[in-house]
C-alpha positions in Angstrom: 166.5 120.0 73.6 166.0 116.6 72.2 165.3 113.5 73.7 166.8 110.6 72.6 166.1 106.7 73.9 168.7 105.3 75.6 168.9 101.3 76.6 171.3 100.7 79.6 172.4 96.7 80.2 172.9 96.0 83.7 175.6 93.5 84.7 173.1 90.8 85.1 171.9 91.3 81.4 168.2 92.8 82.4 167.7 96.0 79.9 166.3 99.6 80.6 165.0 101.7 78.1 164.7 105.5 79.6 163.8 108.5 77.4 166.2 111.7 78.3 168.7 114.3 76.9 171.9 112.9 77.7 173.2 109.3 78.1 174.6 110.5 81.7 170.8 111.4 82.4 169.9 108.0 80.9 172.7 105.6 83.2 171.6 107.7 86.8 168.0 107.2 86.0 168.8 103.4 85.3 171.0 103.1 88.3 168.1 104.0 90.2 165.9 101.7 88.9 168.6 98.4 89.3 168.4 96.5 92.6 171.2 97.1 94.5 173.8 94.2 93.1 173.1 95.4 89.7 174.2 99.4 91.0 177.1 98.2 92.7 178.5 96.8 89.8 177.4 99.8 87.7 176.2 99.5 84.2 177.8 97.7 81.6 176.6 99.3 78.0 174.7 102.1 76.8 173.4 102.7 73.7 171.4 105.1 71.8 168.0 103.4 70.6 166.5 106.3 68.9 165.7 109.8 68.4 162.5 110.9 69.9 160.4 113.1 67.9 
């Protein structure tokens, strides 16, 4: 499988960069790192950075 880097933008603007497979992967690993305003409103982009090699 391939890893890719995914950035996911929390509602308060704070950015999370997490390595994984899938953007699905990438938003639950980022939800758990939010405090808990920023979950509750969920995340508000993701985008793919890169492809890791």
């Amino acid at each position: 499988m391939t890893a890719h880097i995914f950035e996911v933008t929390a509602i308060t603007g704070r950015k999370f960069r997490i390595m994984t497979t899938s953007e699905e992967l990438a938003v639950v690993e980022a939800l758990k790192r939010m405090s808990q305003y920023e979950a509750s409103e969920g995340a508000i982009a993701t985008r793919r950075i890169e492809t890791a090699a």
